[in-house]
C-alpha atoms as one frame of an Amber mdcrd trajectory, in Angstrom:
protein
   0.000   0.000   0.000   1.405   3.222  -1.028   2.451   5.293   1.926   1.985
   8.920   1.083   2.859  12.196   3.292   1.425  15.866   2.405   4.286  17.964
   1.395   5.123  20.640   3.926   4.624  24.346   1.742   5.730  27.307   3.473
   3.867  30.749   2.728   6.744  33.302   1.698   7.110  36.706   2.787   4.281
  37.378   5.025   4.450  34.197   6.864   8.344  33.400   7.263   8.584  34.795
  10.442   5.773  32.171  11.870   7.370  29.363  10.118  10.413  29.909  11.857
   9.295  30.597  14.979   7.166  27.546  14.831  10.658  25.619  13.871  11.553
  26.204  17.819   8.985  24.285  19.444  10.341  20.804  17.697  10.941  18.196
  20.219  13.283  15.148  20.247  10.420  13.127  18.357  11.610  11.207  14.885
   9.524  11.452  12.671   8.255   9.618   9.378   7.278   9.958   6.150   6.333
   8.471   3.030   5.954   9.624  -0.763   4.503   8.471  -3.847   7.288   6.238
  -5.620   5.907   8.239  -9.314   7.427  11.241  -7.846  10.958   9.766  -7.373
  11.132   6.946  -9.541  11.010   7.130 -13.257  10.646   3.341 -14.174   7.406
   3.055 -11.899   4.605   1.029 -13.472   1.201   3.879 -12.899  -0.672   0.736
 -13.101   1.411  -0.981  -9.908  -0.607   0.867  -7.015   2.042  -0.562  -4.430
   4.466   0.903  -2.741   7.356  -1.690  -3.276   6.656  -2.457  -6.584   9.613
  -2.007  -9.020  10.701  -2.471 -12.561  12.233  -5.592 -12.331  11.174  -8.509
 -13.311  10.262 -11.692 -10.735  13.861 -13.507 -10.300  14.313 -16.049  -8.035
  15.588 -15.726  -4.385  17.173 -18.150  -1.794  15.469 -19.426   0.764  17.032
 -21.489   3.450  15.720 -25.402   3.961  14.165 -26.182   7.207  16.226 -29.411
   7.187  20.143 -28.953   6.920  20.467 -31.789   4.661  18.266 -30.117   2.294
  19.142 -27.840  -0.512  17.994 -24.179   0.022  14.864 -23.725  -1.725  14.350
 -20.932  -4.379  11.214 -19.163  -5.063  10.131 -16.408  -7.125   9.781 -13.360
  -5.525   8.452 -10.165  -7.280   9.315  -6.380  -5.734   5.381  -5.987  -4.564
   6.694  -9.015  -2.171   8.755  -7.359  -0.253   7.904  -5.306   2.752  10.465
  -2.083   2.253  11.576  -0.319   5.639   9.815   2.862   6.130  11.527   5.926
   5.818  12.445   8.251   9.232  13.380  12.076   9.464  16.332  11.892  12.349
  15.569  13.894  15.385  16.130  17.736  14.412  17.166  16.647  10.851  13.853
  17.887   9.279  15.021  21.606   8.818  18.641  23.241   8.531  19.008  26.996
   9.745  21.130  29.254   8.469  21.579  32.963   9.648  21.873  34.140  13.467
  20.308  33.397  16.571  16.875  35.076  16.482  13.999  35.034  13.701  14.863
  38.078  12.158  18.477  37.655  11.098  17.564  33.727   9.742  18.750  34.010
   6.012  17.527  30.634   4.751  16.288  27.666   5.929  16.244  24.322   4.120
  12.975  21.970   4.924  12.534  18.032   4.402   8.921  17.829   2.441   8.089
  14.445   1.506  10.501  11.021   0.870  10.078   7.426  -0.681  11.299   4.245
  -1.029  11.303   1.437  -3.357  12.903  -2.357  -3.047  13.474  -4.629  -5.742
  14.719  -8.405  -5.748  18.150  -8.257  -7.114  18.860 -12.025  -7.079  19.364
 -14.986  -4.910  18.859 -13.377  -1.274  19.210  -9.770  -2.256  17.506  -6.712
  -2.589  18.177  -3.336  -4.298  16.486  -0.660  -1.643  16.218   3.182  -3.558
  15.741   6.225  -1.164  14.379   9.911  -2.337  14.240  12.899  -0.371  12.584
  16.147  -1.318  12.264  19.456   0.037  12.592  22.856  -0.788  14.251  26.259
   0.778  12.956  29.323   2.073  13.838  33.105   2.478  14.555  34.122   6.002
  13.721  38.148   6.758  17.218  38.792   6.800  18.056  36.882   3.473  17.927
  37.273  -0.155  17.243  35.700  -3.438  20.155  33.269  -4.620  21.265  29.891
  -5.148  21.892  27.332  -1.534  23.034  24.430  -0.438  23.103  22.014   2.287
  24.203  18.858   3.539  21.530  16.110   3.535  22.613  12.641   5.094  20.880
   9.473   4.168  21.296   6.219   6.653  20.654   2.469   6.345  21.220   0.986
   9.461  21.012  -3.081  10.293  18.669  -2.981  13.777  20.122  -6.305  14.835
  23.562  -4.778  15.560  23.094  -1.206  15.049  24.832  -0.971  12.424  25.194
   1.170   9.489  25.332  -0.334   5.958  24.767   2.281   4.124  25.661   6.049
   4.937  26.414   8.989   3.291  25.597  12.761   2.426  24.722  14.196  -0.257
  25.159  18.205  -0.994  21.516  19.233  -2.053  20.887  22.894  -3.638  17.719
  24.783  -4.419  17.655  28.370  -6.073  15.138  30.799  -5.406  14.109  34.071
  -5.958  13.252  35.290  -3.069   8.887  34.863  -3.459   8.662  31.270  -4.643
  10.584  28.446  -2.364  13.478  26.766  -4.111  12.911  22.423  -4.468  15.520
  20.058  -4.181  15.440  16.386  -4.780  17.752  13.576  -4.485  17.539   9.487
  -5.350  20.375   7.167  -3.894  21.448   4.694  -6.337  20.354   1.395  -5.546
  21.846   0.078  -2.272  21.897  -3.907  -2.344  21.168  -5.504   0.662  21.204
  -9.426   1.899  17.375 -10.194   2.183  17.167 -13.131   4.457  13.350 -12.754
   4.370  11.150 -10.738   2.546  10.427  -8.579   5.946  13.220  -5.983   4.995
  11.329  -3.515   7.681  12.059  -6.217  10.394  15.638  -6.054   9.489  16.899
  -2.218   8.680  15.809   1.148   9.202  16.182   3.882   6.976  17.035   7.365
   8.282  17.761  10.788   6.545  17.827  13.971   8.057  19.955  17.401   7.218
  23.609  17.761   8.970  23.441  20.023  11.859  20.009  20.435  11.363  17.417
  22.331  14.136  14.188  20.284  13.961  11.504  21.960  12.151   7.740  20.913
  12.115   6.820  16.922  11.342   6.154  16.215   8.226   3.366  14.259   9.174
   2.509  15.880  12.706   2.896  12.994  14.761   5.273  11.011  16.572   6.352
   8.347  14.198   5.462   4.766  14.795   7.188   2.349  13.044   5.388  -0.747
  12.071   6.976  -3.897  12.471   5.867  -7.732  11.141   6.758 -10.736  11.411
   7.375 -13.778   8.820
């Protein structure tokens, strides 16, 4: 089922200052979000109307035989099989800051507005897992129009062990003119990951959030609660 999040659209100029402001009453809540793969992912099929369906074909995966003697046993699995992790906004990673202390002097501010996810089989007990983040920036009372960037990390972590697999940051930038928020967008390229079941939400969480970020209002406005399954 597709899991779909409002995009968060800041009024310019008049209302700036009570964005911001609201921007300091975040708490230490993560919070989550999902997007419409079509707005991320080229190759989606508008006829698929899940989530976690992909492009690819159904291949085969491995799946391990209940009796050691045996031979693991391989099934077909298609990409609207597997359950892909939701994805979570890190605690104060939903909005980056950038100007002085108080509302007035804020030049810019950068703002995560909606994300997705897709998983795909990519053989014999693997899958390909693609992550996309978009947002946009605003004009701060003391800023003006131009051309910024920002530093926008995206996380894959294995829950078992805490772990990251996959980690890195990418250096988003949005123009705008001073009236009209700037949008970014990014799309990781596709992570592989060792898919011992098809419960890849059981098995890794998927974080992004900006670098040195300071909170900002949920995307969603709620706590997020992360559903977890079994099998």
């Amino acid at each position: 089922m597709i899991v779909r999040a409002t995009l968060v659209r800041i009024a310019l100029v008049s209302s700036a200052l009570t964005f911001l402001t609201g921007c300091d009453t975040v708490g230490g809540a993560v919070s989550s979000v999902g997007g419409s793969v079509n707005d991320f992912f080229s190759h989606q099929d508008p006829n698929v109307s899940t989530l976690n369906a992909g492009a690819n074909p159904r291949p085969v995966a491995g799946k391990p035989a209940t009796n050691p003697s045996e031979k693991p046993k391989v099934l077909p699995v298609a990409s609207q099989d597997i359950n892909c992790p939701d994805v979570e906004i890190a605690d104060t990673g939903a909005a980056l800051r950038v100007g002085g202390p108080d509302n007035q002097s804020v030049r810019y501010q950068f703002n995560i507005g909606d994300t997705a996810r897709e998983c795909d089989p990519a053989g014999a007990s693997q899958a390909s897992l693609r992550i996309g983040v978009k947002g946009e920036v605003v004009i701060g009372p003391a800023g003006s129009p131009g051309t910024f960037s920002a530093p926008l990390k995206i996380t894959v972590t294995r829950d078992s062990d805490k772990t990251d697999v996959f980690s890195q940051t990418y250096q988003v930038s949005a123009t705008t003119d001073g009236v009209t928020a700037g949008a970014f967008r990014v799309v990781t390229d596709p992570i592989t990951l060792p898919m011992t079941t098809l419960q890849l939400a059981d098995i890794y969480s998927v974080t992004v959030g900006f670098e040195g970020g300071t909170g900002g209002p949920s995307p969603t406005g709620h706590k997020n609660r992360k559903k977890k399954t079994t099998g």
